[in-house]
C-alpha positions as CSV (number, residue, x, y, z in Angstrom):
1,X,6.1,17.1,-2.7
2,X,2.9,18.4,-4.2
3,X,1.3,16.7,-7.3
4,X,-0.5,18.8,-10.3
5,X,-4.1,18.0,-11.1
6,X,-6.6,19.6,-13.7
7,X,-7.8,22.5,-11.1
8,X,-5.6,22.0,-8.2
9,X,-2.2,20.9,-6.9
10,X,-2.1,18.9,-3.6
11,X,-0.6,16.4,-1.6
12,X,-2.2,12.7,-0.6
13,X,0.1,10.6,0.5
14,X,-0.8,7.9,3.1
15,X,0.7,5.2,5.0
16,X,-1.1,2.1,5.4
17,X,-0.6,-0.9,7.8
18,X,-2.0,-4.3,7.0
19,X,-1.7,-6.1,10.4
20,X,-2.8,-10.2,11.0
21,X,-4.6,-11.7,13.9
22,X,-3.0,-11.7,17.2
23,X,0.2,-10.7,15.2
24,X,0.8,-14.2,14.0
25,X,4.2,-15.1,11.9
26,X,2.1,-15.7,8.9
27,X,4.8,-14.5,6.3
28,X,7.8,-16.8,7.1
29,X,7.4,-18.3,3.5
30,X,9.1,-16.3,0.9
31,X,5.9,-17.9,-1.7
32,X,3.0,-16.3,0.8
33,X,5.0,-13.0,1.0
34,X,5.1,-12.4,-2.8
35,X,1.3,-13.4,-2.9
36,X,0.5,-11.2,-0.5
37,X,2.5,-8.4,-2.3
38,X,1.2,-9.3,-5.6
39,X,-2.3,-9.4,-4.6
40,X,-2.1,-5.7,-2.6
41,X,-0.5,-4.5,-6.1
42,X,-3.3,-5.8,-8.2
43,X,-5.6,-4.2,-5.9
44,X,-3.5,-0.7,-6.1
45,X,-3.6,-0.7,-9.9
46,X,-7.3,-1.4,-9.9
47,X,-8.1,1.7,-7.8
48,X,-5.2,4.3,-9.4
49,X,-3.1,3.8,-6.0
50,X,0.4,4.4,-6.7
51,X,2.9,2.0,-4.5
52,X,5.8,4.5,-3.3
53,X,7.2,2.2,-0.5
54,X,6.0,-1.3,0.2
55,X,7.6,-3.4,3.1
56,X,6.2,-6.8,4.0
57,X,7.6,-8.1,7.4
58,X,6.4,-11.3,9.1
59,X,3.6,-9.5,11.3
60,X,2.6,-7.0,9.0
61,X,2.7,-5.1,6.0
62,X,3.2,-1.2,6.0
63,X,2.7,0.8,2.7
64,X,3.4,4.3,1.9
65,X,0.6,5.3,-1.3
66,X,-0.1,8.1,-3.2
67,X,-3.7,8.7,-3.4
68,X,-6.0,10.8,-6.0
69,X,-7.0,14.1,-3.9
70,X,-10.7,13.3,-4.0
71,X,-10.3,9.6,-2.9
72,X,-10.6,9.2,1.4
């Protein structure tokens, strides 16, 4: 699935892993998981990220993002 830009058509899609210290339980509270969600979203929107697929488990986090082409 390639994306159309002004001069070229590509493909950035990455998948990111948010992982906590000595893969603690730290999400077993359904309050700290939506805070957690809500604040990765925030950050998404501030930077043009596009969410495709977020899943928040009680270890980690893994996200699958659309990125601009010229972002790394």
């Amino acid at each position: 699935m390639y994306r159309h830009y002004r001069n070229s058509v590509g493909s950035n899609l990455k998948s990111i892993q948010i992982t906590t210290k000595y893969r603690y339980k730290m999400m077993r509270k359904e309050e700290i998981k939506i805070y957690c969600k809500v604040s990765i979203e925030e950050a998404c929107k501030r930077h043009k990220i596009e969410i495709v697929m977020p899943r928040i488990l009680e270890k980690t986090t893994h996200f699958s993002v659309w990125m601009n082409p010229w972002t790394s």
